[in-house]
C-alpha positions in Angstrom: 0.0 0.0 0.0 1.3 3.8 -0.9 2.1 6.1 1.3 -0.3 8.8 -1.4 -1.5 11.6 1.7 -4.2 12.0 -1.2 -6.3 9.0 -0.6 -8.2 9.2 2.6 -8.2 6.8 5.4 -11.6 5.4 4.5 -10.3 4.4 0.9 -7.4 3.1 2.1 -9.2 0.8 4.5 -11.0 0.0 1.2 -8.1 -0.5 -0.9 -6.4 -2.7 1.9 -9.8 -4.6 1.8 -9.7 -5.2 -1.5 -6.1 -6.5 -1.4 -6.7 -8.7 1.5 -9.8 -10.5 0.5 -8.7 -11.0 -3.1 -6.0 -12.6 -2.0 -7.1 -14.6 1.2 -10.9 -14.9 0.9 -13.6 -13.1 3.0 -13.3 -15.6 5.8 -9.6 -15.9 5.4 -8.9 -11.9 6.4 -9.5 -10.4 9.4 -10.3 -7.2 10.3 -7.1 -6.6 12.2 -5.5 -7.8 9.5 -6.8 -5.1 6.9 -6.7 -2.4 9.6 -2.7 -2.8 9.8 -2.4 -3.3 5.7 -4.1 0.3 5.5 -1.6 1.6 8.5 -4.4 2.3 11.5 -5.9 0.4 14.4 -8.7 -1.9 14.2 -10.4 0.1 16.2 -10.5 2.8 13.1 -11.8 0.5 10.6 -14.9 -0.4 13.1 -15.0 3.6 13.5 -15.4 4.2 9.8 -17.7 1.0 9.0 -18.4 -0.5 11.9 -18.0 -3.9 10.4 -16.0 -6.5 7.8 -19.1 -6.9 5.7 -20.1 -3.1 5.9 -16.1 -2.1 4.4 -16.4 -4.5 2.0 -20.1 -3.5 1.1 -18.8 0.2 0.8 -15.9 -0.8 -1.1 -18.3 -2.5 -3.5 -20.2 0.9 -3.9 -17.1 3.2 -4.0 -14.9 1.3 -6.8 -17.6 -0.1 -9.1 -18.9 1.5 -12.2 -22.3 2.9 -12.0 -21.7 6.5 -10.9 -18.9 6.9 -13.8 -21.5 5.0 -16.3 -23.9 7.4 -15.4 -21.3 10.8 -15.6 -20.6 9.0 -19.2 -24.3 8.9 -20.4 -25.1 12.6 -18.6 -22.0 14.2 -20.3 -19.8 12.7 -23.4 -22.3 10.8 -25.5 -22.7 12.5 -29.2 -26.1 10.4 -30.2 -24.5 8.4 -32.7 -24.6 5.0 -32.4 -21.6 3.5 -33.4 -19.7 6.0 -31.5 -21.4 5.9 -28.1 -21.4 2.3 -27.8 -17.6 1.9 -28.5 -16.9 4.8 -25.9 -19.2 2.8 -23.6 -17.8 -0.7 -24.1 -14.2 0.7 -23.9 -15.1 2.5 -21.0 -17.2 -0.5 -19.0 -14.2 -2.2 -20.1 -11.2 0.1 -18.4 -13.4 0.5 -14.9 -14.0 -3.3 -14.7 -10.3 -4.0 -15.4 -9.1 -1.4 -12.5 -11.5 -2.8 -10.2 -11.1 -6.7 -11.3 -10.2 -7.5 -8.2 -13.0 -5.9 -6.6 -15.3 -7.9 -9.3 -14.0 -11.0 -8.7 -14.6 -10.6 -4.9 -18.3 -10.0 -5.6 -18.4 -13.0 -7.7 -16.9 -15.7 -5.1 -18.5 -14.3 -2.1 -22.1 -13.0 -3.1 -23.6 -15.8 -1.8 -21.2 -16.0 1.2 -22.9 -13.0 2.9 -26.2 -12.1 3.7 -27.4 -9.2 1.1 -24.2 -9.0 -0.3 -25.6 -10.8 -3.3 -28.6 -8.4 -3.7 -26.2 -5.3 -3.2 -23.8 -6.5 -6.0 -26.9 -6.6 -9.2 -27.6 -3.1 -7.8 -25.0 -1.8 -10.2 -25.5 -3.6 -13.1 -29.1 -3.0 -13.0 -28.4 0.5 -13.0 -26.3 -0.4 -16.1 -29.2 -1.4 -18.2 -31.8 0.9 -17.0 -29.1 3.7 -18.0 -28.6 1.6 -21.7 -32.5 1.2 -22.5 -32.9 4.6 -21.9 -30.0 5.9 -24.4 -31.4 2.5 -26.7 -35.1 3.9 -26.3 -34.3 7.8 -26.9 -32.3 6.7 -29.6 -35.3 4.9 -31.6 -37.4 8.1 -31.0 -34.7 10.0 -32.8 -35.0 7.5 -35.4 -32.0 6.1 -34.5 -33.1 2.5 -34.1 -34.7 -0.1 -35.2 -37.8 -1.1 -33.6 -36.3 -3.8 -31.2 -37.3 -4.1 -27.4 -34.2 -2.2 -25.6 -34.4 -3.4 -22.8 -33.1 -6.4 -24.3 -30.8 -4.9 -26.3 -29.5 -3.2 -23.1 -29.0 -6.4 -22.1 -27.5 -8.3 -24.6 -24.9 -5.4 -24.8 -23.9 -5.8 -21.2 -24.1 -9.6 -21.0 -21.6 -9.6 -24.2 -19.0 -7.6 -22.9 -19.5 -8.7 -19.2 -18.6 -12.0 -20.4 -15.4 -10.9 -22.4 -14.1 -10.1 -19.1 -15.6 -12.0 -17.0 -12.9 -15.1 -19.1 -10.7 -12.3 -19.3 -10.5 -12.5 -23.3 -7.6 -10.3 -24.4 -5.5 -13.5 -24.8 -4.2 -15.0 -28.2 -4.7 -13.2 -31.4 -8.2 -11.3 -30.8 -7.3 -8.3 -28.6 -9.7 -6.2 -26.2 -9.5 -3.3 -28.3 -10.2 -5.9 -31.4 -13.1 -7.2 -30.0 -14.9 -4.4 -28.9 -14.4 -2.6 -32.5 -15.9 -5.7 -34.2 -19.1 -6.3 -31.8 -20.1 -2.6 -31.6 -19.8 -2.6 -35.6 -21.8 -5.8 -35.7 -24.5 -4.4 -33.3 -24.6 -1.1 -34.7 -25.2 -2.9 -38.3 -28.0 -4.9 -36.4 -29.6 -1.7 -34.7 -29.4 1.0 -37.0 -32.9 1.5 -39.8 
């Protein structure tokens, strides 16, 4: 862990979470354990979240994707199809492989903890609500063919969720590869 006076105490308790259970497992860390990883007491972790399941719940909602989605959708999409849906895979692409670690944690242990799995769809529902509505704006514009969005929405998501969910960029067919060649194909699919 850096010494960066930048990050504040609460993230690095997350960050040494993160760490910690990637490594070891939910059950194999303790919270003494992460408290010392981060540089403060135990008693500071239980001061800032009051409990393992709690800091790893917050670091779930702190270093996944759906507030930077959202800023994407609010801010840098241009209404053309093509376009937005490669800066939108490329992006969903670069947050999921920072946070990889974070991801994989909520896939081993979501049914470990009580809620935890419930908490973890939060952000990829968020995801697809987000995606109809860009998917259903864009067929009022004309945009779009007359498909249900909400599937489309998903189907989008699923795809590239499972590129790096078997963390794909191996061999000949890169990330950057596939991402150019399935927005091309969906785009060819979508557009009237």
């Amino acid at each position: 862990m850096s010494e960066d006076s930048s990050i504040s105490n609460s993230d690095k308790l997350l960050l040494a979470a993160i760490d910690l259970i990637a490594s070891k497992g939910y059950k194999g860390v303790t919270t003494q354990e992460i408290a010392a990883a981060a540089g403060f007491s135990e008693k500071t972790l239980f001061r800032h979240f009051g409990s393992k399941q709690n800091l790893l719940e917050a670091a779930f909602d702190r270093f996944h994707y759906a507030e930077e989605m959202t800023r994407l959708f609010d801010e840098k999409l241009i209404w053309d199809l093509q376009a937005d849906l490669l800066l939108i895979s490329r992006t969903y692409h670069e947050i999921m492989n920072r946070n990889r670690k974070m991801i994989m944690i909520s896939v081993k242990e979501a049914d470990n903890l009580p809620g935890f799995s419930e908490r973890t769809l939060k952000h990829p529902r968020q995801f697809i609500s987000i995606l109809t509505n860009y998917f259903t704006v864009m067929a009022g514009k004309g945009k779009l063919t007359d498909v249900n969005p909400e599937i489309q929405a998903y189907s989008f998501i699923s795809m590239n969720y499972g590129v790096f969910a078997n963390n794909l960029d191996i061999g000949t067919i890169s990330i950057e590869t596939f991402i150019k060649e399935s927005v091309q194909t969906f785009t060819r699919g979508l557009t009237p």
